[in-house]
KEVOBA-138107 format. One record per residue: residue number from 1; x, y, z of N, C-alpha, C, O in turn; residue in one letter. Coordinates in steps of 0.05 Angstrom, whole numbers. Example, Ala and Ser with C-alpha at 12.3 -4.5 7.8 and 13.67 -1.06 7.14 Angstrom:
BEGIN
<r 1; <264; -114; 156>; <246; -90; 156>; <264; -66; 156>; <285; -66; 169>; 'A'> <r 2; <257; -45; 142>; <273; -21; 143>; <258; 1; 157>; <268; 23; 161>; 'S'> 
end
This chain:
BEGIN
<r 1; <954; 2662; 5941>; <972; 2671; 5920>; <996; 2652; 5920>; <1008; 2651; 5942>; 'X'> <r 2; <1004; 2640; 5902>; <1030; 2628; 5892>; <1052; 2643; 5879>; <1053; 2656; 5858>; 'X'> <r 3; <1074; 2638; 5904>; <1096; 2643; 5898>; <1118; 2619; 5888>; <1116; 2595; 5890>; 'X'> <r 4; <1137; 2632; 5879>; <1154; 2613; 5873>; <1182; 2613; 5907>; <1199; 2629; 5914>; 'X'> <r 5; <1172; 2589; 5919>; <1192; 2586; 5941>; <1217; 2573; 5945>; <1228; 2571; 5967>; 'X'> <r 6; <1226; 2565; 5922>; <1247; 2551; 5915>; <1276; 2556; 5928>; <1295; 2540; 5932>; 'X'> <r 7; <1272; 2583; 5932>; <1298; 2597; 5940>; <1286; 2603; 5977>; <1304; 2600; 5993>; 'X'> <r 8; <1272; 2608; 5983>; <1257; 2600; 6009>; <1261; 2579; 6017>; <1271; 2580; 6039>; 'X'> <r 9; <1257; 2548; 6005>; <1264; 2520; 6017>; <1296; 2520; 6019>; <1310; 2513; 6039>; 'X'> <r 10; <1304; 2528; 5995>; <1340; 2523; 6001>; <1348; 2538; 6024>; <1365; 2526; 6037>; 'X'> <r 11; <1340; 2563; 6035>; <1343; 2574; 6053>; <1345; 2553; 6079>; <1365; 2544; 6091>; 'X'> <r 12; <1320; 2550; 6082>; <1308; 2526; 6105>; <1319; 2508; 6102>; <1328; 2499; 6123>; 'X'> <r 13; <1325; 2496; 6082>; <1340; 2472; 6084>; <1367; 2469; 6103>; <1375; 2453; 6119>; 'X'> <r 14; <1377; 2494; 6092>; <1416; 2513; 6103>; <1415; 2511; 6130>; <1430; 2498; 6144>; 'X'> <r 15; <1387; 2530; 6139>; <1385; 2526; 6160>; <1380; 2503; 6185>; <1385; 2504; 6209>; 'X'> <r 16; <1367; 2481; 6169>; <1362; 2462; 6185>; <1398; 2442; 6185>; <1407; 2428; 6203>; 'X'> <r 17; <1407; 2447; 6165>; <1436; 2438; 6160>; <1453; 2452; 6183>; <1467; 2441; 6200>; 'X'> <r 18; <1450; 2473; 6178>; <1464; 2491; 6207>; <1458; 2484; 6237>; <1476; 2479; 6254>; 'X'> <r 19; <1434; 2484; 6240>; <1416; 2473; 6268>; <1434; 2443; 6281>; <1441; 2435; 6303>; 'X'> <r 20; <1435; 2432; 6251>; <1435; 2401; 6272>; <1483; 2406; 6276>; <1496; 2398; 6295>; 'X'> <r 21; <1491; 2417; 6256>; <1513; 2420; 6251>; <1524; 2437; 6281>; <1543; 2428; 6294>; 'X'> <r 22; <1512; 2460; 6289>; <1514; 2471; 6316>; <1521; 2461; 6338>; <1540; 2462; 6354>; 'X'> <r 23; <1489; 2444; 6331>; <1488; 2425; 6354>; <1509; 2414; 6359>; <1523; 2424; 6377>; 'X'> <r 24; <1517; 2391; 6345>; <1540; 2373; 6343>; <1564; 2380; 6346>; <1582; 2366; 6356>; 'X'> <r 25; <1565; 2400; 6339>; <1594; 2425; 6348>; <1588; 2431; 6380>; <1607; 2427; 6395>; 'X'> <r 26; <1569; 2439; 6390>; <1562; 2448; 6419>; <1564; 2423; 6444>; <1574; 2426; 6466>; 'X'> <r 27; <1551; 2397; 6430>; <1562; 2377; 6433>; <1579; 2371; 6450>; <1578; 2368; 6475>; 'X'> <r 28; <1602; 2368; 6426>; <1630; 2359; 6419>; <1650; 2370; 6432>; <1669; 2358; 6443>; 'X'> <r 29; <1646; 2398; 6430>; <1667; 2420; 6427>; <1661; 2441; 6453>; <1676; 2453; 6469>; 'X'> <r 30; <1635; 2440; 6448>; <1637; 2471; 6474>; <1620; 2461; 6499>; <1627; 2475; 6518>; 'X'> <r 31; <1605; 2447; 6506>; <1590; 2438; 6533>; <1612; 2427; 6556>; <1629; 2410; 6553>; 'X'> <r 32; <1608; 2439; 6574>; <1629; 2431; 6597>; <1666; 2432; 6591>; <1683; 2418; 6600>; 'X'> <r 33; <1666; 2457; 6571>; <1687; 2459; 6562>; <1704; 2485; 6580>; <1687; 2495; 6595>; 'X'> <r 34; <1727; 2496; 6584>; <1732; 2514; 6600>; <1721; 2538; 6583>; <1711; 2555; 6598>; 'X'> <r 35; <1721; 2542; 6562>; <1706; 2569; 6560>; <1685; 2567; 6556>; <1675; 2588; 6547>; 'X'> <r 36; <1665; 2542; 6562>; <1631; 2537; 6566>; <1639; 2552; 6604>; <1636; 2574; 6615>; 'X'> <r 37; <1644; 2537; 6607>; <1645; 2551; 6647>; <1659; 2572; 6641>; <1678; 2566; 6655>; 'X'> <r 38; <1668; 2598; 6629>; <1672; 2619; 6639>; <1659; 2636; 6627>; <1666; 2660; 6628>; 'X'> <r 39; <1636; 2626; 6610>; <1614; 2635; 6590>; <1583; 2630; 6617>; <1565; 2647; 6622>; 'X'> <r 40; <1585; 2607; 6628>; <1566; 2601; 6645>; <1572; 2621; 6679>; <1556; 2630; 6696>; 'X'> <r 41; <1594; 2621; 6679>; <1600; 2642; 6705>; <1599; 2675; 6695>; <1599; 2692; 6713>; 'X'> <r 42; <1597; 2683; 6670>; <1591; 2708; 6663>; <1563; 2711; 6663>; <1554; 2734; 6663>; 'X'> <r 43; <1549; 2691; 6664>; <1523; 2693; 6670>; <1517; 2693; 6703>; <1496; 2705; 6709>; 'X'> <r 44; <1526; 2686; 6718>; <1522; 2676; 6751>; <1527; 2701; 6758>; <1509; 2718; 6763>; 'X'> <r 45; <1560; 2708; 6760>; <1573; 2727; 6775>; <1560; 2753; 6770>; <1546; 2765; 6786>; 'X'> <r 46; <1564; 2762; 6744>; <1544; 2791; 6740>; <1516; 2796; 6758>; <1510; 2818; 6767>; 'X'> <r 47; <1500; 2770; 6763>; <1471; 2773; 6759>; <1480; 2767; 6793>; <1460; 2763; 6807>; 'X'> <r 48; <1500; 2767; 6805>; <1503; 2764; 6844>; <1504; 2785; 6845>; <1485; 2797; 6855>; 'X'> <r 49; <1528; 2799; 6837>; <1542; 2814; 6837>; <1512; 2838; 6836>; <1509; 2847; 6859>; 'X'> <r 50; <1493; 2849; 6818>; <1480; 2858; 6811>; <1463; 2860; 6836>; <1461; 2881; 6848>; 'X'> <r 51; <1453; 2840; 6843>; <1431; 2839; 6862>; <1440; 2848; 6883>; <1427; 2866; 6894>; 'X'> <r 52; <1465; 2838; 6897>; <1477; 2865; 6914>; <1481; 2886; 6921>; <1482; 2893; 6945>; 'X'> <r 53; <1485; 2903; 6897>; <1494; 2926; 6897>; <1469; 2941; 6877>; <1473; 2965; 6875>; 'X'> <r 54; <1448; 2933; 6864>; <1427; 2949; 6861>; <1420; 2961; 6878>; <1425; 2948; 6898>; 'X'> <r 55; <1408; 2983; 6883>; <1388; 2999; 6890>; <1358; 2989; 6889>; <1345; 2986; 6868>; 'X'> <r 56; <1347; 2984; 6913>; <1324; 2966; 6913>; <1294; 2991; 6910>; <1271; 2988; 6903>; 'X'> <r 57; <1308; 3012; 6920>; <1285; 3038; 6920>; <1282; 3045; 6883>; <1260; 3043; 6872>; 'X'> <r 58; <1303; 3053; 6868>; <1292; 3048; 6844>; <1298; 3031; 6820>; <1307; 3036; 6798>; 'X'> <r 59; <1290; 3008; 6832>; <1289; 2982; 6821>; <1272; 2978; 6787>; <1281; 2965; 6768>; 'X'> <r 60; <1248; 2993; 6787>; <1241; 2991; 6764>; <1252; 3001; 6741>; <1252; 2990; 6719>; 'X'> <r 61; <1266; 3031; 6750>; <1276; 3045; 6732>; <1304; 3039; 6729>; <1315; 3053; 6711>; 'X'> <r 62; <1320; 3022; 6739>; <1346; 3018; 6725>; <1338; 2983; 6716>; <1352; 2967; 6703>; 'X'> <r 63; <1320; 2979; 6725>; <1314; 2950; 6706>; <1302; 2962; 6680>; <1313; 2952; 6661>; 'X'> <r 64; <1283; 2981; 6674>; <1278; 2988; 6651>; <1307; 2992; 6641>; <1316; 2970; 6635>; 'X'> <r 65; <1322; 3010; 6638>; <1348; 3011; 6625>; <1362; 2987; 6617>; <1369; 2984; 6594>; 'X'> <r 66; <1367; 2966; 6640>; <1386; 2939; 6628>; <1366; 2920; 6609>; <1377; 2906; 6592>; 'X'> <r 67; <1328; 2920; 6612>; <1332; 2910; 6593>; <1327; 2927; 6569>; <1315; 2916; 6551>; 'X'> <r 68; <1333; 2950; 6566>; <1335; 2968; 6543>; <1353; 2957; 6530>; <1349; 2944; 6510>; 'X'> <r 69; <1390; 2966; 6546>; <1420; 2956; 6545>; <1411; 2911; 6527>; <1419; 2897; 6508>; 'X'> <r 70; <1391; 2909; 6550>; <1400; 2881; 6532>; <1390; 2874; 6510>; <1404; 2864; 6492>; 'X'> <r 71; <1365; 2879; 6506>; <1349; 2892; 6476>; <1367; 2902; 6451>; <1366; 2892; 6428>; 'X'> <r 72; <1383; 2922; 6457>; <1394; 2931; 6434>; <1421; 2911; 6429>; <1425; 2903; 6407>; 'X'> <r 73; <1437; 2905; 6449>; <1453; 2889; 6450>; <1449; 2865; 6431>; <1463; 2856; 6413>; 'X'> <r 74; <1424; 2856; 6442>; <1416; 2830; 6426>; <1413; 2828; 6399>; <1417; 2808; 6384>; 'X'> <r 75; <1405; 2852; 6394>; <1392; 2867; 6371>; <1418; 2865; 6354>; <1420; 2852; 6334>; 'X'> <r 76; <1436; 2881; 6365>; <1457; 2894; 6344>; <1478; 2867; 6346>; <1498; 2867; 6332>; 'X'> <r 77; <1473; 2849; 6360>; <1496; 2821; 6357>; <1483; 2803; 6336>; <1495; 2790; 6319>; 'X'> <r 78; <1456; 2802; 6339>; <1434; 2784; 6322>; <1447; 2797; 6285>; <1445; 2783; 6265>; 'X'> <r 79; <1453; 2813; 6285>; <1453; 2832; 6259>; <1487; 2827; 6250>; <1496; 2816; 6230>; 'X'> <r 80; <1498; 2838; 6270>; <1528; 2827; 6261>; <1534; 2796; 6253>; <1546; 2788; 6233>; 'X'> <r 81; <1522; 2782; 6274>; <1530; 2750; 6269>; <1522; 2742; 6243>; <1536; 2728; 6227>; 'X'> <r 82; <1484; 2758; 6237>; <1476; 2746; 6214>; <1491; 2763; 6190>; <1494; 2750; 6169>; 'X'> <r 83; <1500; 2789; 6191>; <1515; 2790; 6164>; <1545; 2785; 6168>; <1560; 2798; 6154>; 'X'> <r 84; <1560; 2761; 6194>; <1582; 2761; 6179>; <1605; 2779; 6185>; <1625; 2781; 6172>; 'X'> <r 85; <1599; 2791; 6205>; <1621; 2815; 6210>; <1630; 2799; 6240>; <1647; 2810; 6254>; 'X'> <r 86; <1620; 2782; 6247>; <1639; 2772; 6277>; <1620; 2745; 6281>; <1598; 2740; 6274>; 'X'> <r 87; <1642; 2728; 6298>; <1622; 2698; 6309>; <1627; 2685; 6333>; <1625; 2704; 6349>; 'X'> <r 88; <1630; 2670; 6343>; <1627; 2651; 6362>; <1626; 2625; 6369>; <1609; 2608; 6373>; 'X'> <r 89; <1653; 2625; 6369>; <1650; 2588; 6365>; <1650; 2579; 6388>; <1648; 2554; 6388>; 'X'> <r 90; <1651; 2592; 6412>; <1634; 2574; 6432>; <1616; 2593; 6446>; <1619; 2614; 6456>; 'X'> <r 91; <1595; 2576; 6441>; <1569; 2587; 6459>; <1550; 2568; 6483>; <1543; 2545; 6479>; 'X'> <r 92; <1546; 2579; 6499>; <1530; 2568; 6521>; <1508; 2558; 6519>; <1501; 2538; 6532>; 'X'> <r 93; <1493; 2573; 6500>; <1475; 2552; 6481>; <1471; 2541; 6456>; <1448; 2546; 6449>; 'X'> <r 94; <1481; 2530; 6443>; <1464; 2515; 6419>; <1451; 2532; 6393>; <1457; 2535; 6369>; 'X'> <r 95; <1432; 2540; 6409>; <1405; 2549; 6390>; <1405; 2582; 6389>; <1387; 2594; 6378>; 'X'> <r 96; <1428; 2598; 6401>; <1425; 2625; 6399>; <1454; 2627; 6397>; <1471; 2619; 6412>; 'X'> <r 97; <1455; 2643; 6368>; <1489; 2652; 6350>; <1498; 2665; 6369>; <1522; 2664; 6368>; 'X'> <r 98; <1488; 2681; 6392>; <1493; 2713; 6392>; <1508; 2699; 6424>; <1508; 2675; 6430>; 'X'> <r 99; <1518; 2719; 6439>; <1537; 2715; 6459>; <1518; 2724; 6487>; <1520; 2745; 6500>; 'X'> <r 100; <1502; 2705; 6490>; <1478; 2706; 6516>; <1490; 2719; 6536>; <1482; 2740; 6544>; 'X'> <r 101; <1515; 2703; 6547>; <1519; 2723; 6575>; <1528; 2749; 6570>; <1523; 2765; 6588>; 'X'> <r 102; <1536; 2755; 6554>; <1551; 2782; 6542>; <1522; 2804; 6536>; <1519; 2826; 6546>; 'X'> <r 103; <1506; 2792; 6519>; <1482; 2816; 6508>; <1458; 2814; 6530>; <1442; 2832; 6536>; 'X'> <r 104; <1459; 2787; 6539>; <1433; 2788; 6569>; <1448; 2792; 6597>; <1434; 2799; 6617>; 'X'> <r 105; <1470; 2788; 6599>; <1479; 2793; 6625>; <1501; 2824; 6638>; <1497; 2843; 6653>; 'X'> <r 106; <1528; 2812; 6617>; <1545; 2822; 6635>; <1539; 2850; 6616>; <1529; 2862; 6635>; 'X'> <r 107; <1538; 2868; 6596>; <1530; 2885; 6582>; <1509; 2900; 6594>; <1513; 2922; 6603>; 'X'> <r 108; <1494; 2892; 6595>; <1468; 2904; 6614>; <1469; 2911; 6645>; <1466; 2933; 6657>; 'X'> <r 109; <1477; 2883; 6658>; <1483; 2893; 6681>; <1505; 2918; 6687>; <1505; 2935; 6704>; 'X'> <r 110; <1517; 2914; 6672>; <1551; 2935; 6675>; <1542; 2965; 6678>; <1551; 2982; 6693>; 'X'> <r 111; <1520; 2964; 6657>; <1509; 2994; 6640>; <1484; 3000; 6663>; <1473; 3022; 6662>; 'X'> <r 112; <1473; 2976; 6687>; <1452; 2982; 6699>; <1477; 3002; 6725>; <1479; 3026; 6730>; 'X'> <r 113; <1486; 2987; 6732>; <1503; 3001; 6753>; <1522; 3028; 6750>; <1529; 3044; 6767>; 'X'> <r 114; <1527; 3026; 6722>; <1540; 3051; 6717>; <1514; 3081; 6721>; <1513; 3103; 6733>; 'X'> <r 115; <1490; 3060; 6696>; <1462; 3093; 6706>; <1457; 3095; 6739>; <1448; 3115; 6750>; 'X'> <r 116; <1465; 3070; 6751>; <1457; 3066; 6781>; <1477; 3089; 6799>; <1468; 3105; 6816>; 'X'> <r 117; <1502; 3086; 6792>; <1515; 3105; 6803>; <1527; 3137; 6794>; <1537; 3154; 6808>; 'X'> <r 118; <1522; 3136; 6768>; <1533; 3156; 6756>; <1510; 3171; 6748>; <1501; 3171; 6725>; 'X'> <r 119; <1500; 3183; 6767>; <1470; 3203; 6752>; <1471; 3231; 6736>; <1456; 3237; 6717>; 'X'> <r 120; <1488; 3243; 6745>; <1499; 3264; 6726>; <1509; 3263; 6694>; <1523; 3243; 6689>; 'X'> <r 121; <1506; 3274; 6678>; <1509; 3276; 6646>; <1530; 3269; 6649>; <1537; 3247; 6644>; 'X'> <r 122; <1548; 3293; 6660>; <1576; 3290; 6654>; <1592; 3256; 6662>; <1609; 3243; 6648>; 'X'> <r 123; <1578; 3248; 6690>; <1588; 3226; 6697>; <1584; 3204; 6685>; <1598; 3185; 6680>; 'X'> <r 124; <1565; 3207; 6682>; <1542; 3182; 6663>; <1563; 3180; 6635>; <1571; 3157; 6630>; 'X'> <r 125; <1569; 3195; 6621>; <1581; 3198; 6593>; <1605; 3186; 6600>; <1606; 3164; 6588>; 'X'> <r 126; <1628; 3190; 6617>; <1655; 3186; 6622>; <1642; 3153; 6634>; <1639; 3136; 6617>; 'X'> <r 127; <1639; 3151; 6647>; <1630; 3122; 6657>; <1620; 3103; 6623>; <1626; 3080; 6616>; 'X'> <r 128; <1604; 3122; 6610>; <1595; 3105; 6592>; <1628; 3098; 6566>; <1637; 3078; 6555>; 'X'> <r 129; <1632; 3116; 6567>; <1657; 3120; 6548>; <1680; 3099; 6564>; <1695; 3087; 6548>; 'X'> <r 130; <1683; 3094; 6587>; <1705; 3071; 6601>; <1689; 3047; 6598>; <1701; 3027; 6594>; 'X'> <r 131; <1662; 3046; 6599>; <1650; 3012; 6598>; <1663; 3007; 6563>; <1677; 2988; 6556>; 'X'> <r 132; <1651; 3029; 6546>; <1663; 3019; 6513>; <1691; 3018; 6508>; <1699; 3009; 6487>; 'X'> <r 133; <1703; 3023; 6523>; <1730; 3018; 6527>; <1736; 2995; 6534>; <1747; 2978; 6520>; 'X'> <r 134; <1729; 2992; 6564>; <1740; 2961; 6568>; <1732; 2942; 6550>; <1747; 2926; 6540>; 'X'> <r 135; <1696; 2945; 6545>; <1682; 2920; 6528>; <1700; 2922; 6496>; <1712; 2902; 6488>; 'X'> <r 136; <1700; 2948; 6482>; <1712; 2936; 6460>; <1753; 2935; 6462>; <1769; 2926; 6445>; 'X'> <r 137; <1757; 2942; 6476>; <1785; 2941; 6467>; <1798; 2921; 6491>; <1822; 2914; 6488>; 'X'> <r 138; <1787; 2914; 6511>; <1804; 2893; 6534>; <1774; 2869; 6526>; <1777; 2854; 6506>; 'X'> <r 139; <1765; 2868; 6531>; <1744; 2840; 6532>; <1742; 2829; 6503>; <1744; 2806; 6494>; 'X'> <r 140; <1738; 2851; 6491>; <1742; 2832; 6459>; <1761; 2817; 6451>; <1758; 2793; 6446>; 'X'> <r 141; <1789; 2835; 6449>; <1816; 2823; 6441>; <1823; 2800; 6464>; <1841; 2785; 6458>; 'X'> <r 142; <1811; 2797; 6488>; <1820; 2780; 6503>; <1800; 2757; 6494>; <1806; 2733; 6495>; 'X'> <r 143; <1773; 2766; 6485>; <1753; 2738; 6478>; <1761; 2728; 6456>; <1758; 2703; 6454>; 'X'> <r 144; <1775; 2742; 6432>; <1798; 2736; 6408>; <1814; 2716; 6411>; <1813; 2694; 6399>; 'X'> <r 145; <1840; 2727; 6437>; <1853; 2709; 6445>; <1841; 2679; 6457>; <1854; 2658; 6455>; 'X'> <r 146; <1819; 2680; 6467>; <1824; 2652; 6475>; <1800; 2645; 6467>; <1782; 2642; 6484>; 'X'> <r 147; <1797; 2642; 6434>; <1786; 2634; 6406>; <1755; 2633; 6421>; <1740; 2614; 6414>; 'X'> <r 148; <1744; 2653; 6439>; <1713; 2647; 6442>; <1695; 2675; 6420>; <1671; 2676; 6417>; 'X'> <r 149; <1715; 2695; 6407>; <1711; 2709; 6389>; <1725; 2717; 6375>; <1746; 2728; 6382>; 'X'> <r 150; <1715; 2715; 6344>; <1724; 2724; 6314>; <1707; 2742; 6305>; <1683; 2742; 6303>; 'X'> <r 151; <1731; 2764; 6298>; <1728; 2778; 6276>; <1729; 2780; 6242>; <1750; 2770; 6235>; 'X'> <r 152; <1716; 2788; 6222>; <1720; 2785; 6201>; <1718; 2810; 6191>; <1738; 2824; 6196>; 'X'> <r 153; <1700; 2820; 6180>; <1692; 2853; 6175>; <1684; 2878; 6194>; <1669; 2896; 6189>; 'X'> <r 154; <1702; 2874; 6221>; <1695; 2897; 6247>; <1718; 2904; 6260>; <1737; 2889; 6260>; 'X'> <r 155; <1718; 2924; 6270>; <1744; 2943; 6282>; <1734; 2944; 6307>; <1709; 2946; 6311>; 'X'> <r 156; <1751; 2944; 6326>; <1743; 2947; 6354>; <1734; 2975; 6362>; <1718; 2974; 6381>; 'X'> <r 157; <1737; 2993; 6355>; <1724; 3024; 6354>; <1707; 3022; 6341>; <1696; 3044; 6345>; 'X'> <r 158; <1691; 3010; 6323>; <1671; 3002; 6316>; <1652; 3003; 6341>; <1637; 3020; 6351>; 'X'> <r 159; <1659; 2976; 6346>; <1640; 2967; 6376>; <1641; 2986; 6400>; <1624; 2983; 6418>; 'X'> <r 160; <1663; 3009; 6402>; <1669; 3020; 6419>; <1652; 3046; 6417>; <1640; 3056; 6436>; 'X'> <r 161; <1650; 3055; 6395>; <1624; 3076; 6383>; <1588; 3061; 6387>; <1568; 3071; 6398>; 'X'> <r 162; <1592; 3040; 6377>; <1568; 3029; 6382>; <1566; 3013; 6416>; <1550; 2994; 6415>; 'X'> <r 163; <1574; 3016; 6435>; <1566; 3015; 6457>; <1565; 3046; 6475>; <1556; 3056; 6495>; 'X'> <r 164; <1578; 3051; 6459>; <1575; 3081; 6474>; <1554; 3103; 6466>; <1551; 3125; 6477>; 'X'> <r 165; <1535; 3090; 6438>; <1509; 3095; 6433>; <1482; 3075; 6445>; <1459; 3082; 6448>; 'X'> <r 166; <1493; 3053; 6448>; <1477; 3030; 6468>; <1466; 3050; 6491>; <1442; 3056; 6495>; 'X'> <r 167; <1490; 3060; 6508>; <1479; 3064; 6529>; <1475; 3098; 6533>; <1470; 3105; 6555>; 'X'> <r 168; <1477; 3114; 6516>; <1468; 3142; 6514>; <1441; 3141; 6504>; <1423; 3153; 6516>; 'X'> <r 169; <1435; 3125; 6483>; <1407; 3130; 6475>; <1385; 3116; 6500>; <1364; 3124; 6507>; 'X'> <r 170; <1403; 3088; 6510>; <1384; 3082; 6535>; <1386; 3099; 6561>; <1371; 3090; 6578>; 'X'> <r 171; <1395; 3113; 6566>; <1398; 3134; 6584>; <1373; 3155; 6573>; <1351; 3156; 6583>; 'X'> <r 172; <1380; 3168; 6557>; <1367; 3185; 6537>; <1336; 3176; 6546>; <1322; 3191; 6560>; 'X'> <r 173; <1328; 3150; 6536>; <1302; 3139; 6535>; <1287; 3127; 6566>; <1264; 3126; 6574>; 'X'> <r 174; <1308; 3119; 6575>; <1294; 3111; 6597>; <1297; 3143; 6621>; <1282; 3140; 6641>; 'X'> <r 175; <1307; 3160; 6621>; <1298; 3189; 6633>; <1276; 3199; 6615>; <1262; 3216; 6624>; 'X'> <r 176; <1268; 3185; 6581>; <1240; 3205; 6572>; <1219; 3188; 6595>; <1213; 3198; 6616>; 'X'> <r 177; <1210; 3165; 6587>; <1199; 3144; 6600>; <1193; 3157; 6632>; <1172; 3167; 6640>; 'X'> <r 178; <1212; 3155; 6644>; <1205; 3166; 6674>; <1202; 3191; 6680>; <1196; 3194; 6704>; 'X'> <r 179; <1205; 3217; 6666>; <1200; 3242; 6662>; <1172; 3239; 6656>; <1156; 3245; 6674>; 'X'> <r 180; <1160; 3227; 6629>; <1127; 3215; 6634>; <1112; 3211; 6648>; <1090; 3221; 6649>; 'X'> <r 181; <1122; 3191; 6667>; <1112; 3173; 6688>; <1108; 3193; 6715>; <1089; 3185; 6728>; 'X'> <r 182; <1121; 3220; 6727>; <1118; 3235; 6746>; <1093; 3252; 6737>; <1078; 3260; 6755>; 'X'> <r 183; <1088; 3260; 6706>; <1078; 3272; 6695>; <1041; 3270; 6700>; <1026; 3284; 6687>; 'X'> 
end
């Protein structure tokens, strides 16, 4: 079947315009830059830090959770970046818009140790409600300040509601999951 792809190639085109334009920006601008190394140590330190202080007895089930936490993370940054509501002008890699150590590392890990230590509803909730706190209202405005994140169309209680559904629904899901699994 023939379509008309005209508006499909201009697309691709934008995009391949963007690709090499990134690049050249990532380049130039952000590789071995001080907020490339404190973008590359948010990846290190979390994932030490982590392996330490996990729980090696239930290891599967709070890894199911972080990569739940990083799944949606990824998910819901992939969606903002592409419509426009926040960005990133320096990133650790190149070829992915979205804020790698932030939605694969330190986000997930944070949220693995919080289900790790806080097993109770009540605790679990208040723990979850201080991680959306610090992440949107101290780590954002400070990733603001030192130009590694822009805002355009988002409120920091925004993000502060939406991490504090990140990690209730993965709580939520990864107790259905292992309630199954005994079953």
């Amino acid at each position: 079947m023939y379509t008309n792809l005209s508006s499909y190639n201009a697309i691709h085109r934008l995009r391949i315009q963007l690709k090499d334009t990134a690049v050249d920006h990532w380049l130039r601008d952000d590789v071995f830059s001080l907020n490339w190394w404190i973008l590359a140590a948010s990846v290190i330190v979390p994932l030490f830090c982590w392996w330490k202080l996990a729980d090696k007895r239930r290891l599967d089930e709070i890894l199911i959770y972080g990569l739940l936490c990083a799944l949606c993370s990824t998910l819901l940054d992939t969606i903002g970046v592409n419509m426009v509501l926040w960005s990133y002008p320096d990133l650790l890699l190149p070829m992915l818009p979205i804020l790698v150590p932030a939605d694969l590392f330190v986000i997930p890990i944070l949220g693995m140790l919080s289900y790790q230590y806080f097993t109770s509803w009540k605790a679990y909730m208040i723990s979850a409600a201080v991680l959306a706190g610090v992440f949107s209202f101290i780590f954002e405005p400070l990733f603001i300040q030192l130009g590694m994140f822009r805002i355009y169309h988002w409120k920091h209680i925004f993000a502060f509601l939406g991490f504090i559904l990140i990690f209730l629904f993965n709580k939520l899901l990864t107790a259905f999951i292992f309630a199954r699994k005994k079953t």
